[in-house]
N, CA, C and O atoms as CSV, one atom per row, in Angstrom:
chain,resi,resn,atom,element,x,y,z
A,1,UNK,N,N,-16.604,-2.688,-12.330
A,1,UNK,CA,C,-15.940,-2.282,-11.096
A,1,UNK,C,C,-16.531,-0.956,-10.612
A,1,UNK,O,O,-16.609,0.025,-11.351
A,2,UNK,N,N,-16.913,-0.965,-9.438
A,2,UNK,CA,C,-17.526,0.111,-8.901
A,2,UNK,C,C,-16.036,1.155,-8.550
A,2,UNK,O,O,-14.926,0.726,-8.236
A,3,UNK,N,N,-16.395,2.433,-8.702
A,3,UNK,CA,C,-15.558,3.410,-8.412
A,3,UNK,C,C,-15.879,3.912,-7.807
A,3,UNK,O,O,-17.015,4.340,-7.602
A,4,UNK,N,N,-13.797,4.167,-6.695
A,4,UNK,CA,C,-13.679,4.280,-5.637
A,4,UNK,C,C,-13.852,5.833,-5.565
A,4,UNK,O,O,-13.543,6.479,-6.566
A,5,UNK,N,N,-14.355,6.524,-4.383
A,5,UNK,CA,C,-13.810,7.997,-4.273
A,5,UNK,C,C,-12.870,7.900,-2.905
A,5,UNK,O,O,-13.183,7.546,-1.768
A,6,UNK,N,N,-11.814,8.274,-3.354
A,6,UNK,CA,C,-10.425,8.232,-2.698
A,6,UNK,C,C,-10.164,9.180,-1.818
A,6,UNK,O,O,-9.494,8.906,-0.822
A,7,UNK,N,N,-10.609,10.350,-2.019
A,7,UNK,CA,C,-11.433,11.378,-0.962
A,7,UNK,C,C,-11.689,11.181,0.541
A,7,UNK,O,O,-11.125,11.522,1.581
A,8,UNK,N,N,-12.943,10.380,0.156
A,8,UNK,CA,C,-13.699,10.183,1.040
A,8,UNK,C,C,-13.211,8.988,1.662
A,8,UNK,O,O,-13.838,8.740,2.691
A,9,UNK,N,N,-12.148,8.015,1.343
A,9,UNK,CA,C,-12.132,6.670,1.865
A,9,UNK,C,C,-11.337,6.893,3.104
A,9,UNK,O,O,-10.281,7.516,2.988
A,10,UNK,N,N,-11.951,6.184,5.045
A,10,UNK,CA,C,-11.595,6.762,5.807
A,10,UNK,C,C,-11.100,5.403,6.860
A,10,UNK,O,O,-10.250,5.376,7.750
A,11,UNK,N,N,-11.663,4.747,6.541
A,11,UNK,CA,C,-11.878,3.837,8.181
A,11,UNK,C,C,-11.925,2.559,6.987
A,11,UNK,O,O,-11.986,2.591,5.758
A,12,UNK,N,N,-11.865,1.424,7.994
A,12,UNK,CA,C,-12.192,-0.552,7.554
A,12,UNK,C,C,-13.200,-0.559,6.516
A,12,UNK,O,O,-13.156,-0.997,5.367
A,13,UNK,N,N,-14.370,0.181,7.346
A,13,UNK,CA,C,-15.670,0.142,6.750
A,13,UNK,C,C,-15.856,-0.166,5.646
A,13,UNK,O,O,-16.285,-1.179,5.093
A,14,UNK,N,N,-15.161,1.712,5.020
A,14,UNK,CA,C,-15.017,2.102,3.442
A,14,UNK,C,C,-14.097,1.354,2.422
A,14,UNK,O,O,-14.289,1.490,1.214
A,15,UNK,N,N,-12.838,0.359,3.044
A,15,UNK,CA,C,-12.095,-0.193,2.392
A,15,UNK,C,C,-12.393,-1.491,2.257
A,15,UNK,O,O,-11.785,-2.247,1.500
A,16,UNK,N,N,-13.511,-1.872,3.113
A,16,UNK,CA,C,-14.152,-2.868,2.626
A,16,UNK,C,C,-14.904,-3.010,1.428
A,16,UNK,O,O,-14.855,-3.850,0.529
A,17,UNK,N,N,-15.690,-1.889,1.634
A,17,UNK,CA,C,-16.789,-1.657,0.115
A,17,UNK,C,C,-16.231,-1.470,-1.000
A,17,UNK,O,O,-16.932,-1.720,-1.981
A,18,UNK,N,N,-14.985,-1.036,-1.216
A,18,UNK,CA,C,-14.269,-0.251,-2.051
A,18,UNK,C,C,-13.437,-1.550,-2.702
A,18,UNK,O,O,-13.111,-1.681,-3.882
A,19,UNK,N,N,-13.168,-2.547,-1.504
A,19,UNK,CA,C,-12.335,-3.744,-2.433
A,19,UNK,C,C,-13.121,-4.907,-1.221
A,19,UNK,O,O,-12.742,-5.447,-0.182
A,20,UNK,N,N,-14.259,-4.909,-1.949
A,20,UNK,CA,C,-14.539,-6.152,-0.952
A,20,UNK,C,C,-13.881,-7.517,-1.067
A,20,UNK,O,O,-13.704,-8.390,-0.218
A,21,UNK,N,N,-13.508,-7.443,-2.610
A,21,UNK,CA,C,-12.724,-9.146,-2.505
A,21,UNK,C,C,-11.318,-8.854,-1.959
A,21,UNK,O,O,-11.177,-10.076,-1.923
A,22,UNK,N,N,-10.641,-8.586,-1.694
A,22,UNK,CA,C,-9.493,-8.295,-0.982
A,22,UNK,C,C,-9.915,-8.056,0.644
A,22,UNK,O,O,-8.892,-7.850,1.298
A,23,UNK,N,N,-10.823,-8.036,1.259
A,23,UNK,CA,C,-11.078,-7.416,2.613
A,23,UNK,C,C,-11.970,-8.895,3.273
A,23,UNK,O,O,-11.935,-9.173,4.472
A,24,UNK,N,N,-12.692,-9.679,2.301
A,24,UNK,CA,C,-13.926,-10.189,2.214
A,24,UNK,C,C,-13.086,-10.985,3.402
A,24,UNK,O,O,-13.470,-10.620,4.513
A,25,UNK,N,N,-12.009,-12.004,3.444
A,25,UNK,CA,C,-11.220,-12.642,4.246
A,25,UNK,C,C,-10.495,-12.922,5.582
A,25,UNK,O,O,-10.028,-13.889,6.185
A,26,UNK,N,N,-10.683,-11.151,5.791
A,26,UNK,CA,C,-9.784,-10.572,6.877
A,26,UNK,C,C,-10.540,-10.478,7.968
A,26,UNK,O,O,-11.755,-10.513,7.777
A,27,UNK,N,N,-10.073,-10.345,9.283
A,27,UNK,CA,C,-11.004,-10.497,10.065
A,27,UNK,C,C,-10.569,-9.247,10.651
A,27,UNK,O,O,-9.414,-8.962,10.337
A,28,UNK,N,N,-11.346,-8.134,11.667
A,28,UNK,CA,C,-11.031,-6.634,12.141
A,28,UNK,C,C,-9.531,-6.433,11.927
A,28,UNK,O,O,-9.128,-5.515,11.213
A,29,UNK,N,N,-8.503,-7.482,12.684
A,29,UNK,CA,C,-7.270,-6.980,12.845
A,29,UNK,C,C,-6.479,-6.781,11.489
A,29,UNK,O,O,-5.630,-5.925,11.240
A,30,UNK,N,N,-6.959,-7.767,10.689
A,30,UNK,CA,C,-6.145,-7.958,9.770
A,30,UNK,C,C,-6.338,-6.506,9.021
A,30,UNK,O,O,-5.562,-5.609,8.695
A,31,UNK,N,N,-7.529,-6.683,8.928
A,31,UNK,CA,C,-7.991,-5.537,8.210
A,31,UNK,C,C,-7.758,-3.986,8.303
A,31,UNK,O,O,-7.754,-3.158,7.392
A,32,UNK,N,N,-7.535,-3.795,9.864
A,32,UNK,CA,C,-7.078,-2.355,10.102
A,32,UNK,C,C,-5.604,-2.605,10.190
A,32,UNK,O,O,-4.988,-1.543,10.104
A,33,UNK,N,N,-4.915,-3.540,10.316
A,33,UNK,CA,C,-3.573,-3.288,9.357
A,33,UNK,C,C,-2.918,-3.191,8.560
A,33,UNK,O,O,-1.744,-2.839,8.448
A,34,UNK,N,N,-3.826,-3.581,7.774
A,34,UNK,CA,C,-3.914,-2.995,6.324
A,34,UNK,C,C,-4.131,-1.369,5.613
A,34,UNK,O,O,-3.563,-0.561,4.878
A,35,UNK,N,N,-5.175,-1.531,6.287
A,35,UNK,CA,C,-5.840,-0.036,6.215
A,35,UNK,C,C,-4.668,1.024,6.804
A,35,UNK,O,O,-4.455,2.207,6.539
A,36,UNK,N,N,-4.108,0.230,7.574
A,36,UNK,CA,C,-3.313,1.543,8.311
A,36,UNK,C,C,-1.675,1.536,7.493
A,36,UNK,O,O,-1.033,2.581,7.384
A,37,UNK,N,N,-1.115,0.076,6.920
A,37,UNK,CA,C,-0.165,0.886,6.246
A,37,UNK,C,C,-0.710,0.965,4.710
A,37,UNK,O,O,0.192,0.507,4.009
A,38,UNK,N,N,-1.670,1.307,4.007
A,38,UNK,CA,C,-2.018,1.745,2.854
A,38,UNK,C,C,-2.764,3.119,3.068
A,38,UNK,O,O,-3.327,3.685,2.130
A,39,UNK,N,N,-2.747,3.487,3.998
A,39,UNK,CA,C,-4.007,4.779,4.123
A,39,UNK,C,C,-3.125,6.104,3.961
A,39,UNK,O,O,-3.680,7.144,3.606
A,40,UNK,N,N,-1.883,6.072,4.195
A,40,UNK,CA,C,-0.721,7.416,4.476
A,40,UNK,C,C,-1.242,7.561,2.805
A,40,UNK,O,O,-2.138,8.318,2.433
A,41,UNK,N,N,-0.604,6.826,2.097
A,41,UNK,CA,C,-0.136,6.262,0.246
A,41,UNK,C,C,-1.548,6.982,-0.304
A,41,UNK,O,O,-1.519,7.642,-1.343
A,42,UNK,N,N,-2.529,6.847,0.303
A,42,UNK,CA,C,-3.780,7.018,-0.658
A,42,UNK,C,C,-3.957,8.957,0.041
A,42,UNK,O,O,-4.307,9.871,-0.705
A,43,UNK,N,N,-3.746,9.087,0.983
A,43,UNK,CA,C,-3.937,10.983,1.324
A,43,UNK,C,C,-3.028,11.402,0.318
A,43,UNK,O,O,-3.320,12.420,-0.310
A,44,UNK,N,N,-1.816,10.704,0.012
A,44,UNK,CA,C,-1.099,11.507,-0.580
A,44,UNK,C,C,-1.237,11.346,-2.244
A,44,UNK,O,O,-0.310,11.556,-3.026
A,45,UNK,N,N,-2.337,11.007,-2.548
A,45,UNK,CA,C,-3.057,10.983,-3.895
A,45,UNK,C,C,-3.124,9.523,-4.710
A,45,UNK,O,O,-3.734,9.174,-5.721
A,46,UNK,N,N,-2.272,8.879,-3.858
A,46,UNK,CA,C,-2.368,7.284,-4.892
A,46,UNK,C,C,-3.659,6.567,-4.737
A,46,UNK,O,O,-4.383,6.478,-3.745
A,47,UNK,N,N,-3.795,6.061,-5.965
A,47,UNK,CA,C,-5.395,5.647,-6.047
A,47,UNK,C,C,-5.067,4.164,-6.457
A,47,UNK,O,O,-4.758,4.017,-7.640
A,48,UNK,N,N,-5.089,2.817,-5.504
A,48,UNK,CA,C,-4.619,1.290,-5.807
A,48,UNK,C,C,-5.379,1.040,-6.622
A,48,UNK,O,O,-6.162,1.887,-7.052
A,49,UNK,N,N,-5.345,-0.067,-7.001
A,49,UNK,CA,C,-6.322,-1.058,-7.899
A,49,UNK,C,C,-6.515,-1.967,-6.557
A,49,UNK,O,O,-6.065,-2.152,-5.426
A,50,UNK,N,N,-7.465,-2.382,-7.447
A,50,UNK,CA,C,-7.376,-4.183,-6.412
A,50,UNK,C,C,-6.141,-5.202,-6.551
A,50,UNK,O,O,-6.121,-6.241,-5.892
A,51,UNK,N,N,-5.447,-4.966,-7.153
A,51,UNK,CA,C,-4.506,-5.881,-7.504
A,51,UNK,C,C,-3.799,-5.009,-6.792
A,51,UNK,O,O,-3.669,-5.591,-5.715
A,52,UNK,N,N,-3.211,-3.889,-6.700
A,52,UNK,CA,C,-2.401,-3.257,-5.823
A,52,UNK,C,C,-2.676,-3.646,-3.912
A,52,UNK,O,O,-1.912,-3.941,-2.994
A,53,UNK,N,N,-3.976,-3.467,-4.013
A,53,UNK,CA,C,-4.791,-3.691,-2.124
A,53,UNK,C,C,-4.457,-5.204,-1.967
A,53,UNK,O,O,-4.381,-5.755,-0.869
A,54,UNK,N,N,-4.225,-5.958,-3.412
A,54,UNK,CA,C,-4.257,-7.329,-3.068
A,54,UNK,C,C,-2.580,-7.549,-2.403
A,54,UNK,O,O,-2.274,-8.003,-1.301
A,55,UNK,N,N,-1.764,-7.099,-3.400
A,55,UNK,CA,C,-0.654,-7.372,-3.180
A,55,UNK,C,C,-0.423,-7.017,-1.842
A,55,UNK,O,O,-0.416,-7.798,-0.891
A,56,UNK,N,N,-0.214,-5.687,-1.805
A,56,UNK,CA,C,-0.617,-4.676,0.039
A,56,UNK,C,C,-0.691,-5.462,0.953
A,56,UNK,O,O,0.014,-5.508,1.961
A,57,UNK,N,N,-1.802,-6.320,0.563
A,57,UNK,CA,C,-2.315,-7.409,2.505
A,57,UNK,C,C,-1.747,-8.366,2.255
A,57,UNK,O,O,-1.228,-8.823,3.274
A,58,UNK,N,N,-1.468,-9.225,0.970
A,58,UNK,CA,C,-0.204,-10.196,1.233
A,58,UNK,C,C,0.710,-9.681,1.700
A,58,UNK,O,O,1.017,-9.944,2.863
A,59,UNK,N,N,1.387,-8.848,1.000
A,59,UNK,CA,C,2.826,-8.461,1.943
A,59,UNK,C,C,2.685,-7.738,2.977
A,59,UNK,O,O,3.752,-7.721,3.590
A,60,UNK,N,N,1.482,-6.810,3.741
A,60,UNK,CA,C,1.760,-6.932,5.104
A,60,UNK,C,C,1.044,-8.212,5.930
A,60,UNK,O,O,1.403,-8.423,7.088
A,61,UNK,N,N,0.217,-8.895,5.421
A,61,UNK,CA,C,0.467,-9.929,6.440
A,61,UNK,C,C,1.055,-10.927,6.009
A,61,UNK,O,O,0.420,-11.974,5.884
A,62,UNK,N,N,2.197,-10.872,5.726
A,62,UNK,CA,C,2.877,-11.639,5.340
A,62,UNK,C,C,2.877,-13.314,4.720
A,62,UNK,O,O,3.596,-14.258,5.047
A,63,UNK,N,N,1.476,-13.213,3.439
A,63,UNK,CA,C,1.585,-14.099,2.636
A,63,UNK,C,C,2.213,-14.144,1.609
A,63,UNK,O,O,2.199,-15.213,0.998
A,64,UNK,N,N,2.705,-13.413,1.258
A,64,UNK,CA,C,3.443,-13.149,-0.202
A,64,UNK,C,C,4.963,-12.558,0.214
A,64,UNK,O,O,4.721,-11.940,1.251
A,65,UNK,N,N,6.379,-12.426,-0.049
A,65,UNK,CA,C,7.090,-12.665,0.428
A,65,UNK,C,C,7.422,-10.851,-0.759
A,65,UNK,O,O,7.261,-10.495,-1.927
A,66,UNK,N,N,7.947,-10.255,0.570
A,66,UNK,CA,C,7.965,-8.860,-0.196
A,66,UNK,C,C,9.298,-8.011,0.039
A,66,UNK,O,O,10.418,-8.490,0.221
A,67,UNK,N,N,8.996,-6.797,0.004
A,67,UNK,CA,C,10.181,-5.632,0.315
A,67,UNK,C,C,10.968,-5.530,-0.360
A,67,UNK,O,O,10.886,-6.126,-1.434
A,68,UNK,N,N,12.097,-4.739,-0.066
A,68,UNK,CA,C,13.451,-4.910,-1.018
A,68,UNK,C,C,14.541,-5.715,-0.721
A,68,UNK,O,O,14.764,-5.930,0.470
A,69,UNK,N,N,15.205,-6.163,-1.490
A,69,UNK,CA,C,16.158,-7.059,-1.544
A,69,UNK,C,C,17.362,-5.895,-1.299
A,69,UNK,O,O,16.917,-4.751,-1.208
A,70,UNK,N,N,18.835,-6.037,-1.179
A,70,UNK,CA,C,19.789,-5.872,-0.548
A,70,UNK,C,C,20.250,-4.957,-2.097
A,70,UNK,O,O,20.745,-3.830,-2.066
A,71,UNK,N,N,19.982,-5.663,-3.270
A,71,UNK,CA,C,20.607,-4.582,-4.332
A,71,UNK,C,C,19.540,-3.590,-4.646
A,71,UNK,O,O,19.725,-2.588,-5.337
A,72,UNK,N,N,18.074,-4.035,-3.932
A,72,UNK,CA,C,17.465,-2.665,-4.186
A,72,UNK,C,C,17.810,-1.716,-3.301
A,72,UNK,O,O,18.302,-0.746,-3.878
A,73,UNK,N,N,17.740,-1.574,-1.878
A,73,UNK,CA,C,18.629,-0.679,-1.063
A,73,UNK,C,C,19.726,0.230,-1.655
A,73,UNK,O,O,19.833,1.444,-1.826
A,74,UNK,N,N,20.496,-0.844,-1.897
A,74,UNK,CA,C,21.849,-0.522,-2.442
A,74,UNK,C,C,21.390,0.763,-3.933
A,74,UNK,O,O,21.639,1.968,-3.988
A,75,UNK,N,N,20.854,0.098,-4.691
A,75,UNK,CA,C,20.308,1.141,-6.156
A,75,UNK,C,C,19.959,2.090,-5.524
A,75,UNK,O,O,20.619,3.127,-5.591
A,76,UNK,N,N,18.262,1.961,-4.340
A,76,UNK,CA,C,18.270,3.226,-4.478
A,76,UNK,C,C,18.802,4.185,-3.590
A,76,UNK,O,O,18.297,5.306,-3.522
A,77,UNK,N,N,19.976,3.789,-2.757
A,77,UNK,CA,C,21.214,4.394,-1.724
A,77,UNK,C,C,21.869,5.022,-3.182
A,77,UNK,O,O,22.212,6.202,-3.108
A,78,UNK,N,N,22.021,4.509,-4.168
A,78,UNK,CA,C,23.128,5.373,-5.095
A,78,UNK,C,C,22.303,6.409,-5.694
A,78,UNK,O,O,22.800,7.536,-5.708
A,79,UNK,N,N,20.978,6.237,-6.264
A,79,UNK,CA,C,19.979,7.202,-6.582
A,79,UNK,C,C,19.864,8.078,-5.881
A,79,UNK,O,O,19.377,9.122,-6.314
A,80,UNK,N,N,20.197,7.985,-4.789
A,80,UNK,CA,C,19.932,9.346,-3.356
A,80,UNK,C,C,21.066,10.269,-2.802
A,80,UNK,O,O,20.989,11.305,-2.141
A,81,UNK,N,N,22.686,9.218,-3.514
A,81,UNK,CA,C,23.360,10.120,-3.308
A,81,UNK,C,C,23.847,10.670,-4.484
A,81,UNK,O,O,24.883,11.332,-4.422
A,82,UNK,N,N,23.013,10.437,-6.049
A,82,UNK,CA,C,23.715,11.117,-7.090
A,82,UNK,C,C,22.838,12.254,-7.101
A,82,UNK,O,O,23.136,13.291,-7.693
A,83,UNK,N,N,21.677,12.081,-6.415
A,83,UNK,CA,C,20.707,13.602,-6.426
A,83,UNK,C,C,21.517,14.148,-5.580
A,83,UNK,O,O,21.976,15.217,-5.981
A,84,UNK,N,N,22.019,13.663,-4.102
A,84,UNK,CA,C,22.226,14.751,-3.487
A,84,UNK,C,C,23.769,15.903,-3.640
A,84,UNK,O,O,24.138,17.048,-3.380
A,85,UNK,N,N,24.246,14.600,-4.253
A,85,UNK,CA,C,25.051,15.713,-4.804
A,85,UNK,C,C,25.157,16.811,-6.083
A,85,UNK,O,O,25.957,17.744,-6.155
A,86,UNK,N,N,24.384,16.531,-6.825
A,86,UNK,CA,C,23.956,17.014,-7.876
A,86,UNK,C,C,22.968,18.640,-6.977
A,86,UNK,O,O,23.221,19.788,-7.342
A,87,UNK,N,N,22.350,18.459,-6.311
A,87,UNK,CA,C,21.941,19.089,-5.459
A,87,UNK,C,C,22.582,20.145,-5.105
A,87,UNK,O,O,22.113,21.276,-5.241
A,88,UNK,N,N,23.698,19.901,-4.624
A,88,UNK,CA,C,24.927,20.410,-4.151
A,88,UNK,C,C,25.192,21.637,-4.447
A,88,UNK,O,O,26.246,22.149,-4.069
């Protein structure tokens, strides 16, 4: 596996090279919507796998059936208000 520099990764281009079998499929659009909701996640230091980029473009283009379910909300609604009161 060639390694990514996460740095530097900016535009379609680079996220092509970087996971070409995950990108190899997509055609421009798909692809910069991808890029655009995984790109915030990676400035802020997360570094995917391919199995992560894979999962990513299934669930935003909606081949793979994703998000949170109603008791994850719910969990982490209680996680947010035992910090915040703890906070307090």
């Amino acid at each position: 596996m060639t390694m990514v520099d996460f740095n530097t990764l900016k535009d379609v281009a680079g996220y092509r090279k970087a996971f070409p079998t995950v990108f190899e499929n997509l055609d421009e659009s798909e692809a910069k919507r991808v890029v655009r909701a995984v790109h915030s996640s990676v400035l802020e230091g997360r570094e995917p796998t391919v199995e992560d980029m894979q999962a990513s473009a299934d669930r935003i283009l909606h081949r793979r059936q994703g998000g949170l379910t109603d008791s994850d909300v719910l969990d982490i609604l209680a996680r947010v208000q035992g910090s915040s009161s703890r906070s307090a």
